[in-house]
C-alpha positions in Angstrom: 0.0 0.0 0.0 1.8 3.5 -0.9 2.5 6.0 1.6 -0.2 8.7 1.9 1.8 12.0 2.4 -0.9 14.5 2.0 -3.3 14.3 4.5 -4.9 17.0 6.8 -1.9 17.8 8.9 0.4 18.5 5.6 -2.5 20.2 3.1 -2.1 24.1 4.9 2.2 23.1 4.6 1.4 22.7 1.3 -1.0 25.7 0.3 1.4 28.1 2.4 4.0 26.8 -0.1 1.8 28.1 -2.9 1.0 31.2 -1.2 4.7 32.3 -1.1 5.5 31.0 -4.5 7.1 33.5 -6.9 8.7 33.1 -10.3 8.1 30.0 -12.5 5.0 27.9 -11.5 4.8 24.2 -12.8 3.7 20.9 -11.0 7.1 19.6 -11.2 8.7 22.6 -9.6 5.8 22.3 -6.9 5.9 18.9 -6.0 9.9 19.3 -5.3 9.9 22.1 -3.1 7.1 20.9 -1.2 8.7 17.6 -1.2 11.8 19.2 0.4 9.1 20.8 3.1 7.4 17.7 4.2 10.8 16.0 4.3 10.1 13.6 1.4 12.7 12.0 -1.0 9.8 12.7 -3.7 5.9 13.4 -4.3 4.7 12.9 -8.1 2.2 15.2 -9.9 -0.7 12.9 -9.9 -0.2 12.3 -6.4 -0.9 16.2 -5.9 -3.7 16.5 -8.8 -5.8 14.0 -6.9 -6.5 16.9 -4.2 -9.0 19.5 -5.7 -8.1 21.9 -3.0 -4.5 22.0 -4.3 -5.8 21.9 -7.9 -7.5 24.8 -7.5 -4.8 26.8 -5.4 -2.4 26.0 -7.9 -4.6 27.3 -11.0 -5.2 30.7 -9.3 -2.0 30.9 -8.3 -0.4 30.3 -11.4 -2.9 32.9 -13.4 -2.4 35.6 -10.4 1.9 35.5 -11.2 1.0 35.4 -15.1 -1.1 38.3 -14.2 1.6 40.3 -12.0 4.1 39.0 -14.5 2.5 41.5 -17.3 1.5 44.1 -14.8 5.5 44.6 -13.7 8.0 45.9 -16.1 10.4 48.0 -13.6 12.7 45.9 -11.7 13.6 47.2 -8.1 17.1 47.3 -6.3 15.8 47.4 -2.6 16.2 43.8 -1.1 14.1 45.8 1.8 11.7 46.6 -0.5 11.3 42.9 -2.8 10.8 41.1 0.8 8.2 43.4 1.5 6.5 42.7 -1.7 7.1 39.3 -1.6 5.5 38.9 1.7 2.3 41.6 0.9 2.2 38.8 -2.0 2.1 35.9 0.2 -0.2 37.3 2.2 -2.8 38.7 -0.2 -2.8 35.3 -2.0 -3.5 33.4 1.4 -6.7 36.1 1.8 -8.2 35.5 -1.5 -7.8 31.3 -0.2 -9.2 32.0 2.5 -11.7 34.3 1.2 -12.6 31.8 -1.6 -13.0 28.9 1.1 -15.2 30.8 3.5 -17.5 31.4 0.3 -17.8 27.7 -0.7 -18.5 26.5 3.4 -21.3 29.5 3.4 -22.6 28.4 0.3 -22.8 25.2 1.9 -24.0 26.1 5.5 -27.2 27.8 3.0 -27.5 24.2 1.3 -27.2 22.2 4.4 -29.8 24.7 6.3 -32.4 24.7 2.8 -32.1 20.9 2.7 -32.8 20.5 6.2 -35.9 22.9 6.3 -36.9 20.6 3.3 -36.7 17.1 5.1 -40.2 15.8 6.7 -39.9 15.4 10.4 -37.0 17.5 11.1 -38.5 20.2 13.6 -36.4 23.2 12.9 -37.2 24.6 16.2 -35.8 21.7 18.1 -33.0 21.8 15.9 -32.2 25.6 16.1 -32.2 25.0 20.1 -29.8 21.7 19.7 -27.6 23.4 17.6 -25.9 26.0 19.5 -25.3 23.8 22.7 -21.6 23.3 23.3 -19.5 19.9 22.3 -19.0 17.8 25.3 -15.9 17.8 27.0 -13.4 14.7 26.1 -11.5 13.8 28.8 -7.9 12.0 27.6 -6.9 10.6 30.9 
């Protein structure tokens, strides 16, 4: 059975990776560096395009540096200045993730909460006073 390196511990590893990415973008050039951050010898492309969360990281990713690409034709000298720009880069992309995800889990909150209200015998006024009561407490020794 292989080894599964991307699971839910490694996944935000591997979109910060994105998020910082400058210069050329390919899934080769991916897969090593974040190879070289999980401490793997190798992860293959397929490997990473069977995870639609990266998939679609990458793709925006790859057309927001095309984009910036055209949009910058004076190079600056300030090392000060590229690591600020680098980082305001970083950080802007890991908004517009963000941003994008809290979109799709609201748009699914709505579906969940219309499909719900749909279903016969589901008492929405039962469930509206369930739902807010806290998770009980897991004690681990």
């Amino acid at each position: 059975m292989p080894k599964i390196i991307i699971t839910e511990n490694t996944i935000p590893i591997a979109l910060h990776e994105l998020d910082k990415w400058s210069g050329k973008l390919t899934w080769e050039l991916y897969a090593e560096r974040l190879a070289k951050a999980l401490g793997e010898k190798r992860i293959s492309r397929h490997t990473l395009l069977s995870y639609p969360v990266l998939v679609e990281t990458f793709n925006a990713k790859k057309y927001a540096l095309k984009a910036a690409d055209q949009s910058l034709n004076s190079k600056e000298q300030d090392i000060t200045l590229e690591f600020a720009k680098k980082q305001i880069a970083t950080l802007e992309s890991t908004v517009a993730r963000l941003e994008k995800q809290n979109d799709l889990l609201s748009e699914q909150f709505v579906r969940w909460q219309h499909n719900l209200y749909m279903m016969p015998l589901v008492d929405m006024e039962k469930l509206n006073a369930r739902i807010d009561t806290p998770l009980t407490e897991v004690k681990r020794r």
